[in-house]
N, C-alpha and C positions, 0 to 999 in steps of 0.2 A: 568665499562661501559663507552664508549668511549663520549664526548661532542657532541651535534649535532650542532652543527656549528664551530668547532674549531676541528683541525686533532691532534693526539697526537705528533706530532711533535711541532707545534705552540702552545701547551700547554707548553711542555718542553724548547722550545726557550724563551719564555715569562717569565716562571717560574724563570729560571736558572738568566735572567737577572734581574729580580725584584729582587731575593735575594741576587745576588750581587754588582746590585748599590744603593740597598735602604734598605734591613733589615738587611743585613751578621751584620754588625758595631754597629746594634742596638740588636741583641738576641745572638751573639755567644759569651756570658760570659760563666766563667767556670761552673756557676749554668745551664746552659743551654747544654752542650755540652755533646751528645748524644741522646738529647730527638727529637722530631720528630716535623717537622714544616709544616703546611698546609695552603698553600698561596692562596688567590682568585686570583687569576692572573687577572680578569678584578677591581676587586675593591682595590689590594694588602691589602687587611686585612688578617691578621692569626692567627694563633692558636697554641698555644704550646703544648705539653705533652706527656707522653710516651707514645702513643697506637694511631696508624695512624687513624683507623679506628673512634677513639673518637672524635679528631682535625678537620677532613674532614667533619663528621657527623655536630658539633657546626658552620660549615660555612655552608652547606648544609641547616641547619634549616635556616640560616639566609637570602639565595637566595638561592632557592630549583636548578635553573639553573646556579651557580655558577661551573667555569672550575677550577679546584683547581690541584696544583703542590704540591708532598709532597715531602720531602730531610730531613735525620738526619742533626743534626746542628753539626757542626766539622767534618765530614766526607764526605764521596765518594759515598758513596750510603744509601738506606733505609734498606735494608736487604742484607747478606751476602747469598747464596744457594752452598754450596761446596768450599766454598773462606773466607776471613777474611775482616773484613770492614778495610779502612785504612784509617787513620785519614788526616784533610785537613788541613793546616797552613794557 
């Protein structure tokens, strides 16, 4: 469901940068690499763990209006559909 004030592009600009200048260096251990990350993008708190839908949900309870970006950790994308995930250095 799309954010009513925020376009999913300005979710995914926001997002992309949160996790790269402020959480990549703090969650991408090997313990962590594959599992699924759900960002508030207005408050950058997140959620770790394998099932998007559970991560998104525990920030959703916490600001039912929260814009949330999700991205596997080590990788290119969240889901592969006819393709292979490929991993991110």
């Amino acid at each position: 469901m799309p954010h009513p004030r925020m376009s999913g592009e300005e979710i995914t600009r926001r997002g992309k940068e949160l996790y790269r200048n402020s959480i990549r260096r703090q969650v991408e251990t090997p313990n962590n690499i594959g599992k699924v990350i759900s960002i508030n993008i207005k408050t950058g708190e997140y959620e770790i763990g394998k099932d998007l839908l559970i991560t998104s949900r525990r920030l959703q309870a916490k600001q039912s209006d929260a814009a949330i970006w999700t991205e596997r950790i080590g990788f290119n994308a969240v889901y592969a559909v006819g393709g292979t995930l490929i991993r991110t250095v």
